[in-house]
C-alpha positions in Angstrom: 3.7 -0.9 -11.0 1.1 1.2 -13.1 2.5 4.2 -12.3 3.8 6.7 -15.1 6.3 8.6 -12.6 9.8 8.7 -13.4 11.9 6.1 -10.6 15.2 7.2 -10.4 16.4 4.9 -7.6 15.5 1.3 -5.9 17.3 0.3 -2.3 16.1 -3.4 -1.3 16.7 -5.8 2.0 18.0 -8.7 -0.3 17.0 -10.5 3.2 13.6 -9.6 3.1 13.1 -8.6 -0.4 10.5 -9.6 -2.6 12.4 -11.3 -5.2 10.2 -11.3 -8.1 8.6 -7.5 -7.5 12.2 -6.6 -7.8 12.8 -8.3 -10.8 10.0 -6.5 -12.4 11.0 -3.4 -11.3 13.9 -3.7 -12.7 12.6 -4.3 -16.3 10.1 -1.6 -16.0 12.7 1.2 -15.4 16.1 -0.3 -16.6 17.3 3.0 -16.2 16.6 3.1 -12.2 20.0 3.0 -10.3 20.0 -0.3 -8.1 22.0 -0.6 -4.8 21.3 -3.7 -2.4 21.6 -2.2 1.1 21.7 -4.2 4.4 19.1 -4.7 6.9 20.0 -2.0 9.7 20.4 0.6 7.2 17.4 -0.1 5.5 15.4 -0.3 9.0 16.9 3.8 9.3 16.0 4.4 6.3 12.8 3.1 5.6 9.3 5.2 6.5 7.3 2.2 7.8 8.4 -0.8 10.6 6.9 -3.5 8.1 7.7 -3.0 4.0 8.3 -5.4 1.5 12.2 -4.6 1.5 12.2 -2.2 -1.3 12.2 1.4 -1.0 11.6 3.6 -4.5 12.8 6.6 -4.7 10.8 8.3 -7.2 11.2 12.0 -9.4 9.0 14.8 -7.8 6.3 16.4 -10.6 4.7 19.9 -10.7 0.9 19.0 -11.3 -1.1 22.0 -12.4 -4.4 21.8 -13.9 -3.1 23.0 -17.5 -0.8 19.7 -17.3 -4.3 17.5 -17.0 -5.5 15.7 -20.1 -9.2 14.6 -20.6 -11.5 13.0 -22.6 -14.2 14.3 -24.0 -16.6 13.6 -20.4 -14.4 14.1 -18.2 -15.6 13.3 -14.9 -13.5 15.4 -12.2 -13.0 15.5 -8.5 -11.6 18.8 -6.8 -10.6 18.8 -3.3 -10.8 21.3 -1.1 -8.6 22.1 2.3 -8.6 18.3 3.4 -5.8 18.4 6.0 -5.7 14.4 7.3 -3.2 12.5 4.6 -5.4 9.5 5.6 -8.6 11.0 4.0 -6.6 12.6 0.8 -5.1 9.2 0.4 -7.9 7.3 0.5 -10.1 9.6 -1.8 -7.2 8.7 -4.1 -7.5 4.9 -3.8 -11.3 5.5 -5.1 -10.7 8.2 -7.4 -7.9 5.3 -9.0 -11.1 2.5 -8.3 -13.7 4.7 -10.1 -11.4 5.3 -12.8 -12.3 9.4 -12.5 -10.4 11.1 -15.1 -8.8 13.5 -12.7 -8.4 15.2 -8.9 -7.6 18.6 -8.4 -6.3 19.4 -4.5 -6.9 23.0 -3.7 -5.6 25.3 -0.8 -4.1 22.1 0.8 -2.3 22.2 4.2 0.4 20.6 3.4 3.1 18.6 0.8 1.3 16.5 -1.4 4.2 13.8 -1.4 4.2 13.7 2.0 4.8 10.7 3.2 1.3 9.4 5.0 -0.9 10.4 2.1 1.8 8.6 0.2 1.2 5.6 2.7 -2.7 6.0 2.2 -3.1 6.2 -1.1 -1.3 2.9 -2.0 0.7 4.5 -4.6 -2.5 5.2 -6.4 -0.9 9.2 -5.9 1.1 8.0 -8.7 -1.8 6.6 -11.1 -4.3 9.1 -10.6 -4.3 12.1 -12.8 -3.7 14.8 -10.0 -3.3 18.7 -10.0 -3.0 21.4 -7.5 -4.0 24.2 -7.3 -5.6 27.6 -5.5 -9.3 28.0 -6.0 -9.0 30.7 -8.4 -6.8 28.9 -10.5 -8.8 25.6 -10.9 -12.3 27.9 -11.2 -10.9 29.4 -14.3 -9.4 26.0 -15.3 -12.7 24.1 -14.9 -14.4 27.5 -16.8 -12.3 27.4 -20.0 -12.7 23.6 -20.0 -16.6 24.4 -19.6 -16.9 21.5 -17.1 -20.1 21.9 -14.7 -19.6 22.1 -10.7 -21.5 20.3 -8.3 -20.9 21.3 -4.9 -20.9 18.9 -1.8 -23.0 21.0 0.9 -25.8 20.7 3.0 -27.9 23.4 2.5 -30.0 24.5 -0.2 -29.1 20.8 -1.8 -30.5 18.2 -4.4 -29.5 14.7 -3.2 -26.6 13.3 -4.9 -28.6 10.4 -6.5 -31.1 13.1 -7.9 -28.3 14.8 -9.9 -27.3 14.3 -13.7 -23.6 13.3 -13.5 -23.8 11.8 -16.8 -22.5 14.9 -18.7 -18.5 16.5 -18.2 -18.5 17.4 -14.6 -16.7 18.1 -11.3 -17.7 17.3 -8.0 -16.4 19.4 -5.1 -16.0 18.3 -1.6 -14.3 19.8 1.7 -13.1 19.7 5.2 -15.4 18.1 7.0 -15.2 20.5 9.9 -16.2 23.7 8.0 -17.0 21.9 4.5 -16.8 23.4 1.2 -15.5 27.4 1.3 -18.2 29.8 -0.1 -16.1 31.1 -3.3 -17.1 27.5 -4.5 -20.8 27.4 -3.4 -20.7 30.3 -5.4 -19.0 28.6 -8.3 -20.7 26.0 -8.8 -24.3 25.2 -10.9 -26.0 23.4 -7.9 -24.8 22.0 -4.6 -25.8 18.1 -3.8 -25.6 16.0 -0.1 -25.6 12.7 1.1 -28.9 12.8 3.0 -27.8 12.2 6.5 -30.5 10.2 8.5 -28.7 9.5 11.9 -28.6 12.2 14.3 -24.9 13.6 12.9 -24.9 16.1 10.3 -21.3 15.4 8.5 -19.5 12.1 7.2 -16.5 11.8 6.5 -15.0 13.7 3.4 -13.4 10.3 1.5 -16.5 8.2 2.1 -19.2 11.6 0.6 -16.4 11.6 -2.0 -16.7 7.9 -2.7 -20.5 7.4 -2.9 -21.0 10.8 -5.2 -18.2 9.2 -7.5 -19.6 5.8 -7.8 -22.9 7.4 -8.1 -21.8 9.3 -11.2 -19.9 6.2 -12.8 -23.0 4.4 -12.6 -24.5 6.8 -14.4 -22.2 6.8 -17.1 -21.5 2.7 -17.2 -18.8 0.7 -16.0 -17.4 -0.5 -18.9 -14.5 1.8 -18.8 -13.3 -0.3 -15.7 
């Protein structure tokens, strides 16, 4: 209901349909074309077995970096190559929970709007300032915006708690097969890890992403929240 995005369209189930979300939908974007549809069309149509009974059908955007806008301490997370919607959703859902000023997708797989990370993300793809973007282009981005670079990577790492976040930063984190691509260990001022004291060696990408995040919002306060 927070989102910013431009709704151009709302099909409901008036069978199953949520009466008074709808209602508020339909103050929040009077201009929204409204069609009631019935139930075995909206079954076909629908993405998921169980919904509320109202499908949105909302305007694409392009997101590049340059159409970001930030604070002055801009806290920043950029990721890299994650190819499971499920994780790029739920590093969404935190990124909206930490209140993070902005995430830049690199080199992804896939369609942003596809429909899983959609479906993961809660709709917070719609509330989280989001870019995408090659490497290069974000680099030069972060560069110009003179933003410092942390790097998620094992090797030749401070631990994440050890690191000054406080200041305007990005935080980079990858696959978790291969991790972060060398053109960003490169990048960026220092890398930092989660130590790992079990007898794996990787976590998973939206949980590193979640505990670096909330370790640099603690840093800064919470009152923003």
């Amino acid at each position: 209901m927070e989102a910013q995005s431009q709704v151009e369209q709302i099909f409901f189930d008036d069978a199953i349909a949520d009466k008074a979300m709808l209602n508020q939908l339909g103050k929040r974007y009077p201009d929204a074309e409204v069609y009631s549809i019935s139930s075995d069309l909206f079954a076909k149509v629908s993405y998921r077995e169980t919904t509320g009974g109202i499908i949105i059908v909302v305007k694409t955007e392009s997101k590049l970096p340059a159409d970001l806008k930030l604070g002055k301490n801009p806290l920043i997370l950029v990721v890299e190559g994650v190819e499971k919607p499920g994780n790029l959703g739920a590093i969404l859902r935190t990124a909206d929970a930490a209140a993070i000023d902005a995430v830049i997708c690199c080199n992804l797989p896939g369609d942003i709007y596809n429909p899983n990370i959609i479906r993961a993300s809660l709709g917070t793809i719609f509330t989280v300032p989001l870019a995408v973007a090659d490497n290069e282009t974000a680099m030069q981005w972060l560069k110009d915006h003179k933003i410092t670079t942390y790097c998620s990577n094992l090797h030749e790492a401070t631990d994440y708690f050890e690191q000054d976040f406080s200041g305007a930063c990005a935080i980079v984190v990858g696959t978790e097969a291969t991790g972060v691509t060398e053109a960003w260990q490169t990048f960026a001022s220092a890398n930092v890890k989660v130590p790992m004291l079990g007898k794996i060696d990787s976590m998973n990408v939206s949980v590193a992403a979640a505990i670096m995040l909330y370790e640099a919002r603690r840093q800064r306060g919470y009152s923003i929240i």
